[in-house]
C-alpha positions in Angstrom: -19.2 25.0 -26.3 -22.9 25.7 -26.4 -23.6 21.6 -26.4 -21.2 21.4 -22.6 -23.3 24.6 -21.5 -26.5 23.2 -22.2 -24.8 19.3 -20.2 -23.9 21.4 -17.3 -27.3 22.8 -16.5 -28.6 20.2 -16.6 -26.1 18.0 -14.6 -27.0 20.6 -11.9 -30.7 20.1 -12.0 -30.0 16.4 -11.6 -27.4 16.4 -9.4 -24.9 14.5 -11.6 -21.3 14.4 -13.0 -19.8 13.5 -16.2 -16.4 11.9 -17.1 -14.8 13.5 -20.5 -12.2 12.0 -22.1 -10.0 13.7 -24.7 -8.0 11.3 -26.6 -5.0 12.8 -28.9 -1.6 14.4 -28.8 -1.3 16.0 -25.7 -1.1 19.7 -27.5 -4.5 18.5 -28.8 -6.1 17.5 -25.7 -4.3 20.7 -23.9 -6.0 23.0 -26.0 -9.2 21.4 -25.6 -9.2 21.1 -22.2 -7.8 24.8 -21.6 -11.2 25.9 -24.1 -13.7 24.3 -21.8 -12.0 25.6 -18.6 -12.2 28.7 -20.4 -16.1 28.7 -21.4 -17.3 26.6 -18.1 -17.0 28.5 -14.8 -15.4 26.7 -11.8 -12.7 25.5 -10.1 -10.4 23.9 -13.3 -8.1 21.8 -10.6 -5.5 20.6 -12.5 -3.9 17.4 -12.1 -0.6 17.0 -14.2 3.0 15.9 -12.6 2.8 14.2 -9.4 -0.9 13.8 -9.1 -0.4 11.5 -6.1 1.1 14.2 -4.0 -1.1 17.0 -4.8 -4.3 14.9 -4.2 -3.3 14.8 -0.3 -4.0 18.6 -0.7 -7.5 18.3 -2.3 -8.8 15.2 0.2 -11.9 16.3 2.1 -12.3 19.4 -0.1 -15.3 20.4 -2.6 -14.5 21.4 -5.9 -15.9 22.3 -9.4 -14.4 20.7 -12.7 -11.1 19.2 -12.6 -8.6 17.6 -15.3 -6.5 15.1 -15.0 -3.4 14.8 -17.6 -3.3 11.1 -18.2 -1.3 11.8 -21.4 2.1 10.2 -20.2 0.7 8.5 -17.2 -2.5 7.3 -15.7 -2.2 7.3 -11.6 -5.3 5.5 -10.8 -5.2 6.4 -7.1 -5.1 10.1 -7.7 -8.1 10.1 -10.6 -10.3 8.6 -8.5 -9.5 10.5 -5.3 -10.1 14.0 -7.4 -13.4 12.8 -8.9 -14.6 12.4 -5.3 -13.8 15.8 -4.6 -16.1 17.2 -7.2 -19.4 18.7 -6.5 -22.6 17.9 -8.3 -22.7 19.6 -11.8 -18.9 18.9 -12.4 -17.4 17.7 -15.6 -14.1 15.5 -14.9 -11.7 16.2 -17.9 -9.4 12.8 -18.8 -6.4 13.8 -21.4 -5.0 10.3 -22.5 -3.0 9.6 -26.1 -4.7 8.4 -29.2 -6.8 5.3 -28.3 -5.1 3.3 -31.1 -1.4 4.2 -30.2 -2.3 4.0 -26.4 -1.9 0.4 -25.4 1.9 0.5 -26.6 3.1 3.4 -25.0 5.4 3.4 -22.0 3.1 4.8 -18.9 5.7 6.6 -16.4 3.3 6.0 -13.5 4.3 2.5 -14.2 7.8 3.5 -12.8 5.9 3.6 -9.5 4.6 0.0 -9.2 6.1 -2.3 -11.9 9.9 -2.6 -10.4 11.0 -2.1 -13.9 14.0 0.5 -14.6 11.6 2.1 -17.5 8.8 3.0 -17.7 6.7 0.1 -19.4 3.5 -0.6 -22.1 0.4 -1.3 -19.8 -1.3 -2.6 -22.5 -4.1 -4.9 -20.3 -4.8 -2.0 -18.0 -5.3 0.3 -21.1 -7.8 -2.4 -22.8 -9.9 -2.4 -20.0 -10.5 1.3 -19.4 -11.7 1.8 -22.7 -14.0 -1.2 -22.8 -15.2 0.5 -19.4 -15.6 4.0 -21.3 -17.0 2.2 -24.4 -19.6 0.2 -22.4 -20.7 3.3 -20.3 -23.3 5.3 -22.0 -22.8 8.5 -20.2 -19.2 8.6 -20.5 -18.0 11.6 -23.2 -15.3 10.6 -25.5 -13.8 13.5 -27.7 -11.5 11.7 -30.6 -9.2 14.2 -32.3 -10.1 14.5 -36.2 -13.3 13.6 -35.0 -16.1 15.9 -34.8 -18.2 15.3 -31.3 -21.2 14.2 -30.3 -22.6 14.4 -26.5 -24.9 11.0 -25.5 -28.5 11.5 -25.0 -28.7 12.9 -21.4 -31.7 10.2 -19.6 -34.5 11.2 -17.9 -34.2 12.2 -14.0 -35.5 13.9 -11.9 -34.7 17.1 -10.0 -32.2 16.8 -7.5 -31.8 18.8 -4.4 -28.7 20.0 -2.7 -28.1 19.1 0.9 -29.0 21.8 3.5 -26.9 21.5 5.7 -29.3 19.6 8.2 -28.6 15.7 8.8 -29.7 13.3 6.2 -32.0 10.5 7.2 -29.1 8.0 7.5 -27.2 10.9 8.9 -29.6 11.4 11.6 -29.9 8.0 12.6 -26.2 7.3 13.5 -26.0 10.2 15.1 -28.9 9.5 17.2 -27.0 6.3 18.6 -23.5 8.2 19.1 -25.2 11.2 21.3 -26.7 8.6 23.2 -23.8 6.1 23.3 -22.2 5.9 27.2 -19.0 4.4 25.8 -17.8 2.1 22.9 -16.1 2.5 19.7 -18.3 3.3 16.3 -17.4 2.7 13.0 -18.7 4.3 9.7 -18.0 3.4 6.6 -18.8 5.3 3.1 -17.7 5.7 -0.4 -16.9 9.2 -1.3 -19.7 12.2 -1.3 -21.8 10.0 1.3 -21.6 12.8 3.8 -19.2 11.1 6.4 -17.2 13.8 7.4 -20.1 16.5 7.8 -21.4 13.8 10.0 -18.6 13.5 12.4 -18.8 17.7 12.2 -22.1 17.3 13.3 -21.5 15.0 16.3 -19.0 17.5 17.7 -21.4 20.3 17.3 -24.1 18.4 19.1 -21.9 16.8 21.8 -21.5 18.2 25.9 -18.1 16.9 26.5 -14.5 17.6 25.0 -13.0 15.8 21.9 -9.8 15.9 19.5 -10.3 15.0 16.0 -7.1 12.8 14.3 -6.6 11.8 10.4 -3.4 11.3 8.5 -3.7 14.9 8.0 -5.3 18.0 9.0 -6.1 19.4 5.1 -8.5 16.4 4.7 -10.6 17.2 8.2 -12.0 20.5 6.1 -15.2 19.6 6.1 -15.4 18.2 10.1 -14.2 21.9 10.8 -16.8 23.7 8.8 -19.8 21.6 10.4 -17.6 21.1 13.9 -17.3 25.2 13.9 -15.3 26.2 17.0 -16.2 22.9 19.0 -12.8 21.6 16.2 -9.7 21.0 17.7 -7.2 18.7 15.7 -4.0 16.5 17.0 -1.6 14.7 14.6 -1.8 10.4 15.0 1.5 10.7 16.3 1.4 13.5 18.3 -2.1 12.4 19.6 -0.6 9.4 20.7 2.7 10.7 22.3 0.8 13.1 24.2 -1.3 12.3 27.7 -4.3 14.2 26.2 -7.7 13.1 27.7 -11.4 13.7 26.2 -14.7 12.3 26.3 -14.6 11.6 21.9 -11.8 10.6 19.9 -12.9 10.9 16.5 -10.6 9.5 13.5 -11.3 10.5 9.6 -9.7 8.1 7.5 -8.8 5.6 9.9 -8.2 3.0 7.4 -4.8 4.9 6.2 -3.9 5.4 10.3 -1.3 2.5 11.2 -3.6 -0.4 12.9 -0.8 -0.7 16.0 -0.9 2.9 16.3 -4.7 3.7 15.6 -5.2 0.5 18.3 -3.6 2.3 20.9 -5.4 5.6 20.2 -8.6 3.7 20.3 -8.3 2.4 23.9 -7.2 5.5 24.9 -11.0 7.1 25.1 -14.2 6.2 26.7 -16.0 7.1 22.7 -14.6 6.6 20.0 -15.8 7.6 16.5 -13.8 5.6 13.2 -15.0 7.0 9.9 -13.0 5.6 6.3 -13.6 5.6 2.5 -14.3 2.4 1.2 -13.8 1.2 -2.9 -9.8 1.2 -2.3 -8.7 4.1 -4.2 -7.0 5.1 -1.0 -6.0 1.9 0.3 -8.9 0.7 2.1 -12.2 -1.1 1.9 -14.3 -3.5 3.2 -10.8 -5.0 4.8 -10.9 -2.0 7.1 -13.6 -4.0 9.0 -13.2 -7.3 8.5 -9.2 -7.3 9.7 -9.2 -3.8 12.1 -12.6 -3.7 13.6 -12.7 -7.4 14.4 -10.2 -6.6 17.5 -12.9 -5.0 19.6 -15.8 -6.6 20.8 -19.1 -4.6 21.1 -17.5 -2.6 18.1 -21.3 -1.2 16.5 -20.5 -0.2 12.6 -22.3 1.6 10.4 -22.3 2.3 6.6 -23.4 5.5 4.4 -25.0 4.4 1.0 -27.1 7.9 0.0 -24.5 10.4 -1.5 -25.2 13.9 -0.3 -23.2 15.6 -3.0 -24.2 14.2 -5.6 -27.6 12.4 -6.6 -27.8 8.5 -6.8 -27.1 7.4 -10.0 -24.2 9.6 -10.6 -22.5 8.8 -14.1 -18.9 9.7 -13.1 -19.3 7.9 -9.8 -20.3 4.6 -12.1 -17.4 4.5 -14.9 -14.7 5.3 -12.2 -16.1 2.5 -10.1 -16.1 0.2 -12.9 -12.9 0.5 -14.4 -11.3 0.5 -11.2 -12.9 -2.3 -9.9 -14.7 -0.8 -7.2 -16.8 -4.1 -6.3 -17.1 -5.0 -2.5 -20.0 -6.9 -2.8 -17.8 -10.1 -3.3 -17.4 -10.6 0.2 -21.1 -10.8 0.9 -21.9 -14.0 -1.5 -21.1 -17.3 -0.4 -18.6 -19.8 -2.5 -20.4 -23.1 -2.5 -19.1 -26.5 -3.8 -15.7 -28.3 -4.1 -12.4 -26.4 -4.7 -11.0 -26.1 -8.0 -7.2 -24.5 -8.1 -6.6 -22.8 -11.5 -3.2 -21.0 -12.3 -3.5 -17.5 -13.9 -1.0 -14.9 -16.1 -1.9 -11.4 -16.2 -3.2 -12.3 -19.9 -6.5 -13.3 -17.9 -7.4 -10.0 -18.2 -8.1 -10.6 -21.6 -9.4 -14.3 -21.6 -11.0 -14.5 -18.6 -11.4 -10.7 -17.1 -14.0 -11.3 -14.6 -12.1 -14.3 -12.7 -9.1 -11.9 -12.9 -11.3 -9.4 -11.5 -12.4 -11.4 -8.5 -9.3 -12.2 -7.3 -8.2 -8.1 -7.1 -11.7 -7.9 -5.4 -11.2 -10.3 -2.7 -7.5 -8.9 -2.2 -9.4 -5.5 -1.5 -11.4 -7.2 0.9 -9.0 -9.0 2.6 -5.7 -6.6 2.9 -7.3 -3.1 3.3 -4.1 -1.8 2.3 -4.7 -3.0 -1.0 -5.3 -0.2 -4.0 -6.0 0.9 -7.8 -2.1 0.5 -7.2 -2.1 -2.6 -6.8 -4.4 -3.2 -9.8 -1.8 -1.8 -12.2 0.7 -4.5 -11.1 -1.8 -7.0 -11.4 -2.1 -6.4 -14.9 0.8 -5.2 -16.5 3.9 -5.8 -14.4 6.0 -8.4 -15.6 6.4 -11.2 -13.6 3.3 -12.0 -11.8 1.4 -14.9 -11.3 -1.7 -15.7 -9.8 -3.5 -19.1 -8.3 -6.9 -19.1 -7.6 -9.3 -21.8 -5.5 -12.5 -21.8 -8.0 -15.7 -22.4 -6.1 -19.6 -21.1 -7.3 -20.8 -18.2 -7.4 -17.5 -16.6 -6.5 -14.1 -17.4 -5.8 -12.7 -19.0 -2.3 -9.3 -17.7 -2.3 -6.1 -16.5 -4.2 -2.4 -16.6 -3.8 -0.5 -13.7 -6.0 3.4 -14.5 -6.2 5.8 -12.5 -8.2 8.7 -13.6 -9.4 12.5 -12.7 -7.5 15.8 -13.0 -8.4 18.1 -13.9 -11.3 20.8 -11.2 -10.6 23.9 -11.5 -12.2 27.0 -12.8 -9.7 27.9 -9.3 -9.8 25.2 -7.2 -9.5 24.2 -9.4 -5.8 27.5 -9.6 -4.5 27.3 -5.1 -4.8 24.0 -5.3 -3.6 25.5 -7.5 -0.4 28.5 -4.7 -0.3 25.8 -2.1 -0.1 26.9 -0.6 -3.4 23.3 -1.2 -5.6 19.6 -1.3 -4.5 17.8 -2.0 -7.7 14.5 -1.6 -8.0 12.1 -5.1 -7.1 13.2 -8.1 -6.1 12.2 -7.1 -2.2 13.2 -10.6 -0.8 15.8 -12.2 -2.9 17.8 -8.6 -2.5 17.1 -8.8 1.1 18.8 -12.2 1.3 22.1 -10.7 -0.4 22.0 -7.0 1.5 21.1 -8.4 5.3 22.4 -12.2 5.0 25.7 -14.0 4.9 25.7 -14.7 1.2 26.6 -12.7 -1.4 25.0 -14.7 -4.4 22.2 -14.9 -2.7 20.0 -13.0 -5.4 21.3 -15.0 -8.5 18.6 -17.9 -7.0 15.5 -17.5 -8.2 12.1 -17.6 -6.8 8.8 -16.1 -6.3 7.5 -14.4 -3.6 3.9 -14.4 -1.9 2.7 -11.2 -2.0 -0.8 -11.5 -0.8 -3.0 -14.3 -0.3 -7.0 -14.4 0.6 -9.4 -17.0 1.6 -12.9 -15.6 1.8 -14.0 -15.2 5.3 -17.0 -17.8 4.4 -14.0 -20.4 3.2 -11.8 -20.0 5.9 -10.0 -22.8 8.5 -10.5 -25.5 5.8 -7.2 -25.6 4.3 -7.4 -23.2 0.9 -5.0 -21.3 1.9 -2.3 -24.3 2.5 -3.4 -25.6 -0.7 -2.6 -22.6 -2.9 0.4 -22.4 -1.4 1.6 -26.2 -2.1 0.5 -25.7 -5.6 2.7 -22.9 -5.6 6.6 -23.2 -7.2 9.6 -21.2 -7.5 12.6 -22.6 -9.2 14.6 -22.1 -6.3 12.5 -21.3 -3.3 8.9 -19.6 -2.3 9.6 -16.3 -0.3 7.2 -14.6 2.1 7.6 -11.2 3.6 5.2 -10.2 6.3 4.9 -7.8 9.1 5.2 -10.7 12.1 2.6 -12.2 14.3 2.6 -15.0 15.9 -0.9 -15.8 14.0 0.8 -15.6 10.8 3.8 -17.2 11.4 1.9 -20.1 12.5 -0.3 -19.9 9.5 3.5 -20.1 7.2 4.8 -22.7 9.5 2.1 -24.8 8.6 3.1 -24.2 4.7 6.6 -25.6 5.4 8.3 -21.9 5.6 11.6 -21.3 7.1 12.0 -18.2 9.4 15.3 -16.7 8.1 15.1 -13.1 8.9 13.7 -10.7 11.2 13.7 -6.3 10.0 15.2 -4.3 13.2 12.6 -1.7 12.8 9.0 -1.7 12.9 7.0 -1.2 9.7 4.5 1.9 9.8 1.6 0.0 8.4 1.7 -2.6 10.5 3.6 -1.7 13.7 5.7 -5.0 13.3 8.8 -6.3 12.9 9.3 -7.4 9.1 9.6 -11.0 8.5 10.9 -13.5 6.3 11.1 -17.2 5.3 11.7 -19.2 2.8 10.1 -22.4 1.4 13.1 -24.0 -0.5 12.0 -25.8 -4.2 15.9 -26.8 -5.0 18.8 -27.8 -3.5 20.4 -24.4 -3.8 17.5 -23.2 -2.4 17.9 -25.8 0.7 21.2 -24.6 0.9 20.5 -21.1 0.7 18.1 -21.1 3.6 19.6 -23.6 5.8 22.4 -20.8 6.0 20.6 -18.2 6.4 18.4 -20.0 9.2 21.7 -21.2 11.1 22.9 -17.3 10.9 19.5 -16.6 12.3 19.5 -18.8 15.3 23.1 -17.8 16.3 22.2 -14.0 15.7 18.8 -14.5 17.4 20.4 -13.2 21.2 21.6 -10.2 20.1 19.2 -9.0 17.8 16.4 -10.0 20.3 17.8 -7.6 22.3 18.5 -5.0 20.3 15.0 -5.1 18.7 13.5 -5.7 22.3 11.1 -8.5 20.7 12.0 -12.4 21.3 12.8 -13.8 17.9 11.1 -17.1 17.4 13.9 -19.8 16.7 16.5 -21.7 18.9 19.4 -19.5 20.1 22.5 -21.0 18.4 24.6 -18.0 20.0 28.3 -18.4 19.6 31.0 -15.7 20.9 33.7 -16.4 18.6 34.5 -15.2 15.0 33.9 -17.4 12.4 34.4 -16.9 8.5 31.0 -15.5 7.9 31.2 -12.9 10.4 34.7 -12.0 8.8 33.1 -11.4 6.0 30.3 -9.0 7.5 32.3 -7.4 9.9 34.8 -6.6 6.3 31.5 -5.7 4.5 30.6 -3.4 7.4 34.5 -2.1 8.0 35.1 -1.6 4.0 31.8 -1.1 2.2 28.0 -0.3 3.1 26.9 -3.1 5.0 24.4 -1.7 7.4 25.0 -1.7 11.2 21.7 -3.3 11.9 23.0 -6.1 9.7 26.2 -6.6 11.0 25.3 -5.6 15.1 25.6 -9.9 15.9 29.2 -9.9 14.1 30.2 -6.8 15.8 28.9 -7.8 19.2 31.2 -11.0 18.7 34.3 -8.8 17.3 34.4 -6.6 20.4 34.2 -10.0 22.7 37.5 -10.8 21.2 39.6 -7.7 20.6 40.9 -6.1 23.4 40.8 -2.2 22.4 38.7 0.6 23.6 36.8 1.2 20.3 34.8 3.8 22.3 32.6 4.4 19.2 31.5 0.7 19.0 31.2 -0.1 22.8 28.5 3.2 23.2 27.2 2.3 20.6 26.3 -1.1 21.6 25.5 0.0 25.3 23.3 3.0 23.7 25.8 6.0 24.9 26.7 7.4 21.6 28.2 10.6 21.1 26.3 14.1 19.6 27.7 14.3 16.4 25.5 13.6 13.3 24.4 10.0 12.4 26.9 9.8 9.2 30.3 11.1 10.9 29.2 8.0 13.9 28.7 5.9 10.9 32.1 6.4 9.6 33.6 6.0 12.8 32.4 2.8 13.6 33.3 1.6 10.3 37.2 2.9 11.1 36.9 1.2 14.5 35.8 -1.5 12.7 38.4 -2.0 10.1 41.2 -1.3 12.9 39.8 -4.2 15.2 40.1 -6.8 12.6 43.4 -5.5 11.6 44.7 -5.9 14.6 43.3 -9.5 14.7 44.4 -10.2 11.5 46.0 -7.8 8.9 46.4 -10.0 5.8 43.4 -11.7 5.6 41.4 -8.3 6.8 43.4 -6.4 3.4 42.6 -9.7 1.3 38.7 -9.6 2.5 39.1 -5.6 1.6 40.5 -5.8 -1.5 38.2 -8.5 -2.8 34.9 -6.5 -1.6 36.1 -3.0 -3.2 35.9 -4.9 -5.7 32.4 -5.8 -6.6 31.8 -1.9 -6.5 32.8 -2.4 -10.4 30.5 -4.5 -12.3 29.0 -4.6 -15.7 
């Protein structure tokens, strides 16, 4: 170990870290890994099950040496989190399987991302991190049966640790906020850029009152230690419920806040102070700006580029960033000339990686949301495909559509019944479990799942155009959180409205929505039904949802066969009440019985017992009402959906 003593001092006289990868059986790389923790003093954080989970625990913390057990599964996210929590002189330890064998092994991270019911090969992802590693010259790869060899350390100079005192870039931003009378601020860094110690160092310096928010108090460590008593933390939520006032509102990690939620925080307080990680490895990036920031005029932003805890240059910072696609810079260059469309498989990470590469880039920048996750599905989840409007230098925009659909007649008629939620298929299972047709998911289609024009591109019709190059065999799906922006924006494309969610989604504070553009004739048939149960639900769930939903109201107040069938699906199997509320509203218009379950429900008087025994209540209820409308053909409707409970 004499060779990693000798690395180490010097990584701390330059400031630097190193990425080590051991590749072998996972004894192998155990035991080598357990050796060097042994014979190197510092932290050793260890990564192994669940790394996504314990990383929320290690966010805006300082560490010393870390490894993280890639050996059965690689969580992107998580490996590049930890290596920003590692001080200057750290090593970051990689255990992976033997190069050779790797692409072909099942990943179980994949479990997470790839909607597949095993855990699959990620064979393209795998290929690129070790031309990353291969092409890096700093990056240390330890082969088992191989002896090893550390790289030539380069030449550089001394490095020297932060004091404590404000940086130059530091000092300058904080020189505007102390003398800002009002606004909002927003500053932007990669990791180790000193963004936390410098919102620590605004409260310090401030007169007035503040409350510091994030997505959790473990990651604010660093604002307390510069903050010192002046540190007083609220929970979003909390924050928001509460009728707290103060002169600062200062958010870490506002990118992973809800926008709805973090919007009204924001107008809440006279100052406001947004700092978030940019380079996506936590679901941000340069989108942050471009899609939250843009609501407020007069917002001033700012960025971070000098690390503080680690000296430019840093070789660990570099490979991470380049086999995980860390590139914003995409968004700053122009596309020039004529649109070309081009159609792309995820085997364009072999033949053409660096067009592949652009499109996950502008995604990034476009959809802050968008992560290393992400990236995995890209590449190695089946079903993907990908359109892309070539321009020069870079690209203009890019549609990504997976493919939906295809279940058996069995497997969608349980999934209408309630009885199965398999993994995937997001839309076409939404059409079976919250519309009136039970085959629903045997159609097949693809769904949109993101689509970017670059901001320099935009208003000139890309986006329209990748989506009419665009088929499904069936239909095109589209599921979005709904504004009336976007909906115009799909309108224009030739969707179909044919669902609205009945609760909000925490990312985006909106309804979910869905339409369909149909390809087939099933397809037309499939979402001409599923409109018309729209339009004549539309009253009802309108005013359950307490949102106007946007179609003609085609309300009707008598039974007809479909609700029959919900109202047996709800009465008889697992059909969800949110699903069924129009049916149900319609059944107690006809039934004359006291059904005192249903009726407070519906009027919002329910009764305290727990939300499974109300459940089962309003199902009985349910099943007695149509009985008493109609006993045979209720028993025939039950009989037939108990049924698709048994399926191959």
């Amino acid at each position: 170990m004499l060779e990693f003593e000798q690395l180490i001092r010097e990584l701390e006289r330059t400031g630097h870290r190193r990425l080590v990868v051991l590749s072998g059986e996972a004894q192998w790389t155990l035991t080598q890994a357990l050796t060097l923790r042994d014979a190197l003093p510092g932290d050793w954080v260890r990564l192994d099950e669940h790394p996504s989970k314990a990383i929320s625990g290690l966010l805006g913390r300082e560490f010393r040496h870390a490894v993280f057990d890639a050996s059965a599964g690689f969580d992107v996210a998580a490996f590049a989190a930890l290596s920003g929590t590692l001080s200057a002189g750290s090593l970051l330890v990689l255990r992976v399987p033997p190069l050779d064998a790797w692409p072909g092994l099942p990943d179980s991270d994949s479990l997470r991302w790839s909607d597949s019911a095993e855990a699959i090969a990620t064979p393209h992802f795998v290929h690129h991190f070790c031309r990353t590693i291969a092409a890096d010259p700093d990056a240390i790869v330890w082969l088992q049966g191989c002896g090893l060899s550390l790289p030539p350390l380069p030449d550089a100079p001394d490095w020297q640790p932060a004091s404590g005192a404000p940086q130059r870039e530091q000092a300058e931003i904080l020189d505007v906020l102390l003398g800002m009378p009002e606004g909002i601020v927003a500053v932007t860094a990669a990791r180790g850029r000193g963004k936390s110690a410098l919102a620590g160092m605004l409260l310090n310096r401030i007169a007035g009152s503040a409350v510091v928010t994030a997505p959790s108090k473990g990651a604010t460590d660093i604002i307390a230690r510069f903050a010192g008593e002046r540190f007083h933390f609220m929970a979003p939520d909390a924050l928001l419920a509460s009728s707290y006032q103060a002169d600062w509102l200062i958010v870490d990690e506002a990118a992973a806040i809800p926008g709805p939620l973090l919007e009204k925080l924001a107008v809440r307080f006279p100052r406001v102070l947004l700092t978030t990680t940019v380079q996506g490895y936590e679901g941000t990036g340069r989108g942050f700006l471009l899609k939250f920031c843009g609501r407020f005029t007069g917002l001033q932003r700012y960025s971070l580029s000098t690390p503080v805890r680690w000296a430019a240059g840093c070789p660990l910072e570099r490979v991470v960033a380049s086999a995980l696609l860390f590139d914003d810079t995409l968004i700053d260059r122009r596309p020039e000339g004529e649109v070309r469309l081009t159609s792309l498989t995820p085997t364009a990470w072999e033949s053409r990686p660096a067009l592949a590469a652009s499109v996950y880039e502008l995604l990034c920048a476009a959809h802050y949301r968008t992560s290393p996750l992400d990236l995995r599905r890209m590449m190695d989840a089946p079903g993907q495909q990908f359109a892309v409007a070539e321009t020069n230098p870079v690209i203009a925009g890019a549609l990504w559509l997976v493919e939906e659909g295809g279940l058996s007649p069995e497997l969608s008629r349980a999934v209408w019944a309630g009885y199965r939620r398999p993994r995937g298929n997001l839309v076409a299972q939404s059409l079976a479990a919250h519309g009136g047709s039970p085959l629903a998911a045997t159609l097949r289609g693809r769904r949109v799942t993101r689509i970017a024009v670059h901001p320099h591109r935009q208003r000139e019709g890309i986006g329209q155009a990748l989506v009419r190059g665009a088929s499904g065999e069936d239909y095109l799906s589209v599921s979005f959180g709904y504004t009336d922006e976007l909906w115009r924006f799909w309108q224009q494309c030739g969707f179909v409205l044919v669902r609205m969610g009945s609760h909000r989604e925490a990312s985006s504070g909106c309804y979910t929505a869905m339409a369909l553009l149909p390809q087939s004739e099933a397809g037309r048939q499939l979402c001409e039904q599923a409109q018309r149960r729209l339009k004549r639900d539309a009253r009802v769930l309108s005013a359950w949802n307490g949102e106007k939903i946007p179609v003609e109201d085609g309300w009707e107040a008598t039974l007809n066969n479909d609700d029959w069938l919900e109202l047996a699906g709800f009465a008889f199997a697992h059909r969800a009440f949110s699903t069924s509320v129009a049916a149900l509203t319609r059944l107690l218009l006809t039934v004359d019985m006291p059904l005192p379950a249903l009726r407070g429900k519906m009027d919002g008087k329910t009764e305290d017992v727990g939300r499974k025994a109300l459940l089962a209540t309003l199902r009985n209820e349910t099943a007695q009402a149509i009985e008493s409308l109609d006993y045979l053909r209720s028993q025939q409707l039950k009989e037939d959906i108990l049924q698709w409970q048994f399926f191959q």
